[in-house]
C-alpha positions as CSV (number, residue, x, y, z in Angstrom):
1,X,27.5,-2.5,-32.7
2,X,23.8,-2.6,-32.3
3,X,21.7,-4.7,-30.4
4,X,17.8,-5.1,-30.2
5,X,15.9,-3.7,-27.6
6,X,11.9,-4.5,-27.0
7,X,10.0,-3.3,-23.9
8,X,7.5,-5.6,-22.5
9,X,5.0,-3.9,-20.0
10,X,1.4,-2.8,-18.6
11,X,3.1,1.2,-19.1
12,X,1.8,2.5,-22.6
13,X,4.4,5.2,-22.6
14,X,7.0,2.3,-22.1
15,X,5.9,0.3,-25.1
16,X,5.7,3.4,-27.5
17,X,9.7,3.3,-27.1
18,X,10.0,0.1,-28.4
19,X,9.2,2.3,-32.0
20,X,12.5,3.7,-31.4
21,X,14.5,1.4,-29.7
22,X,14.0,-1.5,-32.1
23,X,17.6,-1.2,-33.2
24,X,20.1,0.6,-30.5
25,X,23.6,1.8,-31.6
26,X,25.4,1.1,-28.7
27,X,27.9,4.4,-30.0
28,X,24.7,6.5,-29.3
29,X,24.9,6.8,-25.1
30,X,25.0,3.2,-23.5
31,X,28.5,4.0,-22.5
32,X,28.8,7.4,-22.3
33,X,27.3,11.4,-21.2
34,X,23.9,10.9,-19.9
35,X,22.9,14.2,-22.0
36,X,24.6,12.3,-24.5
37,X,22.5,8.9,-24.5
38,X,20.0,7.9,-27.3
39,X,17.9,5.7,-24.7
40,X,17.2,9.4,-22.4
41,X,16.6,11.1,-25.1
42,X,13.9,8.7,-26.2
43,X,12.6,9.1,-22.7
44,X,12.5,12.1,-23.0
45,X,10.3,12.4,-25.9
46,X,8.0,9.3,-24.8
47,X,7.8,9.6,-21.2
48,X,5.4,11.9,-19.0
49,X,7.7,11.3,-15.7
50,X,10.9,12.1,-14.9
51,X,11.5,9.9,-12.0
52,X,11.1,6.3,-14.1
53,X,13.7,4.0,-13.2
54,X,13.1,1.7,-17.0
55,X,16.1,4.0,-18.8
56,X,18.7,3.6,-16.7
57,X,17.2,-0.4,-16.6
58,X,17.7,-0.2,-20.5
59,X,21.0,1.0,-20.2
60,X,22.3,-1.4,-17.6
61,X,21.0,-4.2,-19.8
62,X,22.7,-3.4,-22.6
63,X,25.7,-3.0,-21.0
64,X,25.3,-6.2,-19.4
65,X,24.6,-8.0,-22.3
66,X,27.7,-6.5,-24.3
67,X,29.8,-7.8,-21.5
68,X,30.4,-4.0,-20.4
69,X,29.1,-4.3,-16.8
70,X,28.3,-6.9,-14.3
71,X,24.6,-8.7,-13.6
72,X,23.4,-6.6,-10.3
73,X,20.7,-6.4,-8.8
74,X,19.9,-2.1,-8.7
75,X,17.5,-1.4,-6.0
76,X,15.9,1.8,-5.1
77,X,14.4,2.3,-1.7
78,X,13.1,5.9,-0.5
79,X,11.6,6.6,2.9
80,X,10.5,9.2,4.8
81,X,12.1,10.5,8.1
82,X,11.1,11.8,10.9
C-alpha cells in the first residue's frame, strides 16, 4: 500500500522531503524498526537537526490514516529544574 505524503511549512528543509515522500510505501518503516523506516531515513538526509518532532508526525499520520493507530494529540513539553 502507498499513500501520498506532502509537507506544507515555513521550514525549507521540511519541504525538500516532499521530493521524496511524494509516494510512501507504507512496507518501508511506518509500522516497523525505527532504523528501519523510509520517513527517518529521509530525515536523515534532508534535515540539519536531530531533535525535529515532523518524522515521528509523519509517521503517526500515516498510521492514523491507514486505520493503524488512533487520532491523539502528541505533546512535547521540556522544562528546566531547579
Amino acid at each position: 500500500m502507498k499513500v501520498q505524503v506532502q509537507i506544507i511549512s515555513a521550514c525549507q528543509d521540511l519541504r525538500s522531503m516532499n521530493e521524496d515522500l511524494a509516494l510512501v510505501d507504507c512496507s518501508k518503516g511506518v509500522f516497523g524498526k525505527m532504523v528501519e523506516s523510509y520517513i527517518y531515513q529521509v530525515a536523515s538526509k534532508r534535515l540539519k537537526h536531530p531533535d525535529c518532532p515532523i518524522p515521528c508526525a509523519i509517521i503517526k499520520t500515516i498510521q492514523v490514516e491507514l486505520g493503524g493507530a488512533i487520532p491523539k494529540d502528541v505533546v512535547i513539553k521540556i522544562e528546566r529544574s531547579g
